[in-house]
KOLMAR-449584 format. One record per residue (C-alpha): x, y, z. Coordinates in steps of 0.05 Angstrom, whole numbers, plus 5000, padded with zeros to 4 digits. Example, Ala and Ser with C-alpha at 12.3 -4.5 7.8 and 13.67 -1.06 7.14 Angstrom:
# residues 2
px / py / pz
5246 / 4910 / 5156 .
5273 / 4979 / 5143 .
//
This chain:
# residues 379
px / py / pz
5000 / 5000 / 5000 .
5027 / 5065 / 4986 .
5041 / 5118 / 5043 .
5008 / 5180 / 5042 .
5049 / 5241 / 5047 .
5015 / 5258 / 5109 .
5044 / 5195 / 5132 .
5122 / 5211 / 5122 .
5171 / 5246 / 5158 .
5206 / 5310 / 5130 .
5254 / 5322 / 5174 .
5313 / 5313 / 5135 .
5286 / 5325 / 5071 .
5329 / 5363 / 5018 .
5295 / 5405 / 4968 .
5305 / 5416 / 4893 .
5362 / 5464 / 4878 .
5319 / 5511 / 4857 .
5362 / 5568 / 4803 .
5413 / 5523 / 4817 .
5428 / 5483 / 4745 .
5470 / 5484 / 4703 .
5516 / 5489 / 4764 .
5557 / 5559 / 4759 .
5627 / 5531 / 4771 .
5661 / 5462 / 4772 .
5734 / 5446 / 4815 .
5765 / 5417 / 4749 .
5827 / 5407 / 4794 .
5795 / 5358 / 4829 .
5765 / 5321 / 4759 .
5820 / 5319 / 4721 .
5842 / 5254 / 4744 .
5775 / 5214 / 4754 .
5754 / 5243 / 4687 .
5828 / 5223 / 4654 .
5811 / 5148 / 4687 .
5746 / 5147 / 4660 .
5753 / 5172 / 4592 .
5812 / 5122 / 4585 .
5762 / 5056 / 4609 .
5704 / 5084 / 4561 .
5746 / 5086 / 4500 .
5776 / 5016 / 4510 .
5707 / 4991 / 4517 .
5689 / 5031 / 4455 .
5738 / 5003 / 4420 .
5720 / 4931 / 4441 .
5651 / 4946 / 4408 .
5677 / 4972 / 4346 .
5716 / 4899 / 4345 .
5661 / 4855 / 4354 .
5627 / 4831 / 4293 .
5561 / 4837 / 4318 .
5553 / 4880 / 4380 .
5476 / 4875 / 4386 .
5491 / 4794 / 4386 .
5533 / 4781 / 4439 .
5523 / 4837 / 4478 .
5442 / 4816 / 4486 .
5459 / 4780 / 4547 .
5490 / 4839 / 4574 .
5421 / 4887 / 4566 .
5383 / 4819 / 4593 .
5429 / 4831 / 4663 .
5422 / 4913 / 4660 .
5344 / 4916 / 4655 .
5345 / 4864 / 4713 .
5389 / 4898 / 4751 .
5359 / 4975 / 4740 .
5293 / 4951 / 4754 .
5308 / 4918 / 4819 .
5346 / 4988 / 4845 .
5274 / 5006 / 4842 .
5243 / 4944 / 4879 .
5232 / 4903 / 4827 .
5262 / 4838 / 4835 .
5269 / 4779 / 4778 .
5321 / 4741 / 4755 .
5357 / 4733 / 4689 .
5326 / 4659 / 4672 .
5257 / 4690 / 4690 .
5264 / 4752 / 4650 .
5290 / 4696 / 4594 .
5234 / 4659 / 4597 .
5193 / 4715 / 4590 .
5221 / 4745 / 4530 .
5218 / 4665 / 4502 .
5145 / 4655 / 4507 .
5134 / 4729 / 4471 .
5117 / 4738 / 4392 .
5150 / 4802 / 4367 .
5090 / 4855 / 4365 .
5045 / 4815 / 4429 .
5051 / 4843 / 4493 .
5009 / 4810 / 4545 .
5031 / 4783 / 4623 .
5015 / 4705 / 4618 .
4983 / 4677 / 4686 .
5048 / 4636 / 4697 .
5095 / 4694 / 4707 .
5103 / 4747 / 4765 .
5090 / 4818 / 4757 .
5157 / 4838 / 4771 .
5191 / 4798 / 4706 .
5137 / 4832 / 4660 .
5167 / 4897 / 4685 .
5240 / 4869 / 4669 .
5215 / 4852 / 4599 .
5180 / 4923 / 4593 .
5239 / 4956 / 4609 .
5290 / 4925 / 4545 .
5223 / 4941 / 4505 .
5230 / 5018 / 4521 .
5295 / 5016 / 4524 .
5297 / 4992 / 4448 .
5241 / 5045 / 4421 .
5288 / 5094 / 4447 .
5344 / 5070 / 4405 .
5304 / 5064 / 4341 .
5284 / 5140 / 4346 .
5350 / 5156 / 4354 .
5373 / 5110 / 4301 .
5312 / 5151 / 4260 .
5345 / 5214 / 4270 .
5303 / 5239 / 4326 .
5337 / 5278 / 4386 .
5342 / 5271 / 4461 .
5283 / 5307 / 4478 .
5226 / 5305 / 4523 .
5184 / 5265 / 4476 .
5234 / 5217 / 4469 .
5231 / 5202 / 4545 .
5162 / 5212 / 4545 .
5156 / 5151 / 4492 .
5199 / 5112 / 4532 .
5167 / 5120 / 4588 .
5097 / 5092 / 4556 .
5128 / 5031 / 4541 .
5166 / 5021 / 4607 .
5096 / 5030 / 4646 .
5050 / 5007 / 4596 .
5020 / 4949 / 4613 .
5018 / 4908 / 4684 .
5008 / 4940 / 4767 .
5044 / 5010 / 4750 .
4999 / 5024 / 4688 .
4963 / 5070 / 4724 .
5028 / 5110 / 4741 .
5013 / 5155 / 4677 .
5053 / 5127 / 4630 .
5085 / 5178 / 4575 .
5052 / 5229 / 4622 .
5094 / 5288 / 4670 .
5073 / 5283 / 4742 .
5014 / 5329 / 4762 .
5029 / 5321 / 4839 .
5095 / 5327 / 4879 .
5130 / 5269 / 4882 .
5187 / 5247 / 4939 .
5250 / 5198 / 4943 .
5233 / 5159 / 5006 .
5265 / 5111 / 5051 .
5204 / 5069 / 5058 .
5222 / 5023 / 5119 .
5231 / 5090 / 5163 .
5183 / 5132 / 5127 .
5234 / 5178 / 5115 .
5232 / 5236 / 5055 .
5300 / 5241 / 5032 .
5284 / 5282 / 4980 .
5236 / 5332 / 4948 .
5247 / 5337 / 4876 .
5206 / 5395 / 4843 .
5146 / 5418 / 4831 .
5095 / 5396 / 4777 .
5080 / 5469 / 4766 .
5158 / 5485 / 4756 .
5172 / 5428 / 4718 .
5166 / 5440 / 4658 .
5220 / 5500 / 4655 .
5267 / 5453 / 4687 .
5261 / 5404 / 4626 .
5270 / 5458 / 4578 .
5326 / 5475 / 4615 .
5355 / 5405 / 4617 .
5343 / 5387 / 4547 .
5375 / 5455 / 4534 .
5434 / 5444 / 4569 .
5432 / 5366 / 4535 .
5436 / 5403 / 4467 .
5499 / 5446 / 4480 .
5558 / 5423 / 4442 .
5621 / 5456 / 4482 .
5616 / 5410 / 4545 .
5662 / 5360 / 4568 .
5619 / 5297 / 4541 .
5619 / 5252 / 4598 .
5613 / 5316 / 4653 .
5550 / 5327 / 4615 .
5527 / 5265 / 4623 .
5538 / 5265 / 4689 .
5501 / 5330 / 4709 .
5443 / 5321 / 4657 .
5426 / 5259 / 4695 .
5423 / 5276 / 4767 .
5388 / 5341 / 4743 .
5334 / 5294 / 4705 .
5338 / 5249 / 4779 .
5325 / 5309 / 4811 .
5266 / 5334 / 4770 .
5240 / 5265 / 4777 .
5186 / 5282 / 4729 .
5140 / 5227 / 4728 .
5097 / 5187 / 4781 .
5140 / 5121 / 4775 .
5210 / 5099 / 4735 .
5247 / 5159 / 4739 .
5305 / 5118 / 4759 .
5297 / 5065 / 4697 .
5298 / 5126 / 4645 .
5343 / 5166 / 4678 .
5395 / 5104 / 4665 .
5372 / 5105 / 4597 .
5388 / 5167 / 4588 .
5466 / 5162 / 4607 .
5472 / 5104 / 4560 .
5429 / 5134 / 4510 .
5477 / 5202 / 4510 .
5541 / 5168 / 4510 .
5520 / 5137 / 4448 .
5490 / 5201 / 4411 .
5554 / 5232 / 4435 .
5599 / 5184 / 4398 .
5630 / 5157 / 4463 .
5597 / 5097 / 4440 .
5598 / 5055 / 4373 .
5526 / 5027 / 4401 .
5476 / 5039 / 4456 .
5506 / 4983 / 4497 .
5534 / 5013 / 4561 .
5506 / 4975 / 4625 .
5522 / 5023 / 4686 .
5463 / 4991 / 4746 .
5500 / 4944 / 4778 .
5560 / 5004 / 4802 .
5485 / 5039 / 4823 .
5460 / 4984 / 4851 .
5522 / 4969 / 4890 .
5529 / 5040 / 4920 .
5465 / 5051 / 4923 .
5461 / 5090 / 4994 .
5516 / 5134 / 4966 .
5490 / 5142 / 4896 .
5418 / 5183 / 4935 .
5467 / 5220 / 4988 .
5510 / 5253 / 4937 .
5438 / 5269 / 4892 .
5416 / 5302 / 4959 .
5486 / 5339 / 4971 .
5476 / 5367 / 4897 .
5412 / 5404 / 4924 .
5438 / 5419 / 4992 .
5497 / 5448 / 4987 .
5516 / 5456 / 4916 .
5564 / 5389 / 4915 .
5558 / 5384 / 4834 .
5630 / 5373 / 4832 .
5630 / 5310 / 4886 .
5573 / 5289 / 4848 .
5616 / 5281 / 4784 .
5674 / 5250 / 4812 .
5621 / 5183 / 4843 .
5598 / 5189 / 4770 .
5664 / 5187 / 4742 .
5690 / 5138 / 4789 .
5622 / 5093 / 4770 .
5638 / 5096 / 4689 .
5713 / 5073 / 4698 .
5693 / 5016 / 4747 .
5635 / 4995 / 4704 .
5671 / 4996 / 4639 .
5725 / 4948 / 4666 .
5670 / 4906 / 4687 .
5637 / 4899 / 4619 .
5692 / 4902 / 4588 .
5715 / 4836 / 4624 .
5644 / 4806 / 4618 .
5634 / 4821 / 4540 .
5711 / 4793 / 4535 .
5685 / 4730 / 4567 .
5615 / 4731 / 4514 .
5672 / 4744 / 4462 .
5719 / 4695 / 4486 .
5652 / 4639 / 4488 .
5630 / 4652 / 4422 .
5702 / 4638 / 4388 .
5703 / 4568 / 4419 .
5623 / 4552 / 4402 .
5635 / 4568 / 4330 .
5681 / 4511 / 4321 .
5641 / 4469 / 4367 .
5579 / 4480 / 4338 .
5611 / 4469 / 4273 .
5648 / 4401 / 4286 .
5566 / 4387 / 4320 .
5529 / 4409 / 4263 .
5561 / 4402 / 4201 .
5517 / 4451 / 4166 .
5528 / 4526 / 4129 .
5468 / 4531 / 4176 .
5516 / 4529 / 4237 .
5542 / 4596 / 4249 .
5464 / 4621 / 4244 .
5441 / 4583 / 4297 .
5510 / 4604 / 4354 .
5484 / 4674 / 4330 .
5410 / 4655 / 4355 .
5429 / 4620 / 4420 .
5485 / 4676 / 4438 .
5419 / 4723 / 4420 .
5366 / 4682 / 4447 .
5406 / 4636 / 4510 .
5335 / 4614 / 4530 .
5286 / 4595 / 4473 .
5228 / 4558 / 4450 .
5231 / 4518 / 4397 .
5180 / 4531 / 4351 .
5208 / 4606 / 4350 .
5288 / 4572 / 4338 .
5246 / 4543 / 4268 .
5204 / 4599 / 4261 .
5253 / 4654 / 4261 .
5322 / 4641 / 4261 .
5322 / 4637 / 4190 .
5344 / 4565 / 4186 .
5299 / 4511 / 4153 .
5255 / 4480 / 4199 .
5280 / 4404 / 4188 .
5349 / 4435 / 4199 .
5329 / 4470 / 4258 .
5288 / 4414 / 4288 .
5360 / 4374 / 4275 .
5402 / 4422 / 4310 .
5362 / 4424 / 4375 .
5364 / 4348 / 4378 .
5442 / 4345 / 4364 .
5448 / 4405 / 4407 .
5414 / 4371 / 4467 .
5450 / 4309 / 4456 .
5521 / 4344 / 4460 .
5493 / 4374 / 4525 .
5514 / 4439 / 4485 .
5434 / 4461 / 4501 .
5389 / 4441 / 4564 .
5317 / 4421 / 4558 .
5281 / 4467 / 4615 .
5219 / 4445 / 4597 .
5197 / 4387 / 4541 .
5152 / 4393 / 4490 .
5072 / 4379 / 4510 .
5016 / 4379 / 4462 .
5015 / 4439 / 4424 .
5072 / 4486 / 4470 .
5144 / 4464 / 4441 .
5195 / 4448 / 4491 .
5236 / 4501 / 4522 .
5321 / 4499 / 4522 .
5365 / 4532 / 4561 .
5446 / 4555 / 4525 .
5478 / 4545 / 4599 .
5545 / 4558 / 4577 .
5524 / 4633 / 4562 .
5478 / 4643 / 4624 .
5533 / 4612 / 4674 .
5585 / 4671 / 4647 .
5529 / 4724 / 4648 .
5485 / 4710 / 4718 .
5543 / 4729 / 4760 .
//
């Protein structure tokens, strides 16, 4: 049940900054180095995507983990293999919760979905703008329990950042009424082209954590956004930067320093934990997506020797895609013929190369698992 604000306790709330953004000044003395550090782990992982034949391939596990991980900062809590077998039992344009899963890995699945419209508008040529976020945001709380949340919609009430257990307002972001001048503002300030790239991204996404402009998911788009700026900034070859689990981690610190930014004017601080959170999480993806990379190099030969086929190298591509899958969608739309296919899953199984999670009965075909590729990614 959701508290009323009557019900909370102000006294240590921090209020929007107020004529505060874009901050005035910036100790570039003290981000030098962080931003040095950072830079340097961004542009190696850059440059491992530029490498990889096909990015949106093997990094899918990758956004599978991130949209798990950035909905449970929020409270949301699935796993990979249920978000899998979510995404498994869907048709590409159908968009329904079956009975069989929990709310909470609909929301998982919800999340990739908006997270994906927002790259094909920017692939489309549209810019970062409020409709953009807007869009996303009607995807992200489309269907399922937050629906009526107001999805694509700008709060028309005050919202808080709350530590529920205590009933404790940590922070009160601003007002409907002067919201939207601080999204013309931030989109303004996302526009400008003389900024240091990744200080940018860093203060246009506290100040759009700050504004927390809509009833629920704030913090799901507002880690779009970074990811989705990096990328229109050409920091990125692709849209695949996965930055939760450093938030998720420092999670405690990650809402004080947002509440020093209002308080006292710590914009500065606040960029160095950002900073400090881009190097860290590009080593760690960097070593994960080496590991993908490192995988797929030894299951092309051993899905060759397996299925002596031309057919081969299509289906790694699926399962490195696809790790949990039914298998009327493997002969349906991986492109391979189905009396190949239906081969392949067979041989597949039989080199223990694939796991049956669930056979096939009656009409529903059976359900297999790529373990190899979900052991390396789960973590």
């Amino acid at each position: 049940m959701a508290l009323l604000p009557s019900q909370l306790n102000y006294d240590h709330a921090v209020r929007y900054h107020n004529g505060q953004f874009p901050p005035h000044t910036l100790n570039y003395s003290k981000l030098i180095s962080p931003l040095s550090s950072a830079s340097a782990a961004l542009a190696r992982y850059d440059q491992m995507l530029r490498n990889m034949h096909n990015s949106e391939i093997l990094l899918a596990p990758l956004r599978h983990k991130e949209a798990v991980i950035s909905s449970r900062i929020e409270g949301t809590i699935s796993t990979l293999d249920e978000a899998l077998r979510y995404e498994a039992d869907q048709e590409e344009d159908f968009c329904e919760q079956p009975q069989q899963y929990r709310n909470e890995t609909f929301e998982v699945f919800l999340y990739q979905r908006a997270m994906k419209r927002a790259q094909t508008a920017i692939e489309d040529g549209r810019p970062l703008s409020g409709w953009l976020l807007r869009t996303a945001h009607s995807v992200l709380l489309g269907f399922g329990r937050r629906a009526d949340k107001s999805p694509g919609e700008y709060k028309d009430e005050q919202n808080y950042v709350f530590d529920k257990p205590r009933r404790q307002v940590l922070f009160i972001p601003i007002s409907p009424e002067q919201l939207p001048g601080g999204m013309e503002r931030l989109f303004s300030f996302i526009a400008e082209t003389d900024r240091e790239k990744l200080i940018q991204t860093a203060i246009a996404h506290i100040e759009f954590e700050a504004l927390h402009p809509f009833k629920d998911g704030n913090g799901r788009i507002g880690r779009m956004l970074i990811t989705l700026m990096l990328w229109k900034q050409g920091l990125l070859a692709a849209p695949h930067f996965y930055i939760s689990g450093y938030f998720d981690e420092n999670r405690d610190e990650y809402i004080e320093r947002m509440r020093e930014v209002s308080k006292s004017g710590a914009w500065t601080e606040w960029c160095i934990f950002f900073l400090n959170a881009i190097e860290t999480q590009a080593h760690a993806n960097i070593q994960t997506a080496e590991n993908i990379q490192r995988l797929y190099d030894e299951m092309k030969e051993t899905f060759r020797e397996a299925l002596s086929s031309k057919w081969c190298t299509t289906a790694l591509d699926f399962v490195f895609e696809q790790p949990i899958f039914r298998n009327s969608r493997f002969t349906h739309r991986s492109g391979i013929p189905n009396a190949t296919a239906l081969r392949f899953t067979r041989v597949l199984v039989e080199r223990n190369l694939l796991t049956t999670l669930e056979p096939a009965s009656g009409r529903r075909a059976a359900l297999y698992a790529f373990e190899p590729l979900l052991e390396l990614v789960r973590g």
